[in-house]
Structures are given as C-alpha cells and as structure tokens.
C-alpha positions in Angstrom: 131.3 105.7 131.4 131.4 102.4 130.4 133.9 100.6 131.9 134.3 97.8 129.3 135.7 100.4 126.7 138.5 101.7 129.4 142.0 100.1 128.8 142.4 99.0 132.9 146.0 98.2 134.2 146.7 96.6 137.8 148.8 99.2 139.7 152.3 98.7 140.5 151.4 98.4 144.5 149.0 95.3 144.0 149.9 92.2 145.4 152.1 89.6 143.2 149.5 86.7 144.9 146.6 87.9 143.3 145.1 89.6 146.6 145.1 93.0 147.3 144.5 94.0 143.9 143.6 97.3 142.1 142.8 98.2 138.5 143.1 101.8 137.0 141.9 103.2 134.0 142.8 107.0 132.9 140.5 108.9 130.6 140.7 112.6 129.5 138.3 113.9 132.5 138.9 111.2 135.7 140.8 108.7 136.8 139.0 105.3 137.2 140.2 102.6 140.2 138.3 99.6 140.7 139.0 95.8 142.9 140.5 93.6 140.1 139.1 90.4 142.0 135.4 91.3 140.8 135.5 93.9 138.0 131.7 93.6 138.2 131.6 96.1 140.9 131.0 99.5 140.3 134.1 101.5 140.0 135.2 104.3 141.7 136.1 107.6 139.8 137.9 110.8 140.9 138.4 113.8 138.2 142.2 114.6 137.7 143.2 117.6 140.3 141.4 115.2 142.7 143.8 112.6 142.0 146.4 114.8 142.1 145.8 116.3 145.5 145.3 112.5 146.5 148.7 110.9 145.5 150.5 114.1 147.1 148.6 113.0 150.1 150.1 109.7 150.0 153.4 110.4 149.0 154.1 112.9 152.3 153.7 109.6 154.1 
C-alpha cells in the first residue's frame, strides 16, 4: 500500500497545538493510522472488522 496515494485526514481527537497528532486514511480493505509529526514512519494498518471491534472498545470507556 503506498501511502502517498491514500487521501490521510488528522482525526478529530488530535491536538489543536500540533502535538499529539494522528492521520487516517480509509481504503476498501483496512484502515490506515499513522503519527502526523513524521509521516515518514511506517504506518499502522488494521482491516475493517478490526477497527470496528476497536472503536467499540473505546467507546464503552
């Protein structure tokens, strides 16, 4: 997956400073998050009924 060709947005729960900061890119098969402060890092990827199971995780708290 190249990760130049994925439209990456800065989730709603980054930091307004600049810190703290994460990038997602959706594609048909996974979800894609990386550290906006050096995109040059690999990324990490999760297909989509792992994400799902993840952000139920997180929103019981």
């Amino acid at each position: 997956m190249n990760t130049t060709e994925l439209a990456w947005f800065k989730s709603s729960y980054s930091g307004s400073q600049g810190d703290s900061c994460v990038e997602v890119a959706v594609t048909e098969v996974a979800i894609c998050v990386r550290d906006s402060k050096d995109v040059m890092l690999p990324h990490f990827s999760v297909d989509l009924a792992g994400w799902t199971r993840f952000v139920r995780y997180v929103a019981r708290g």
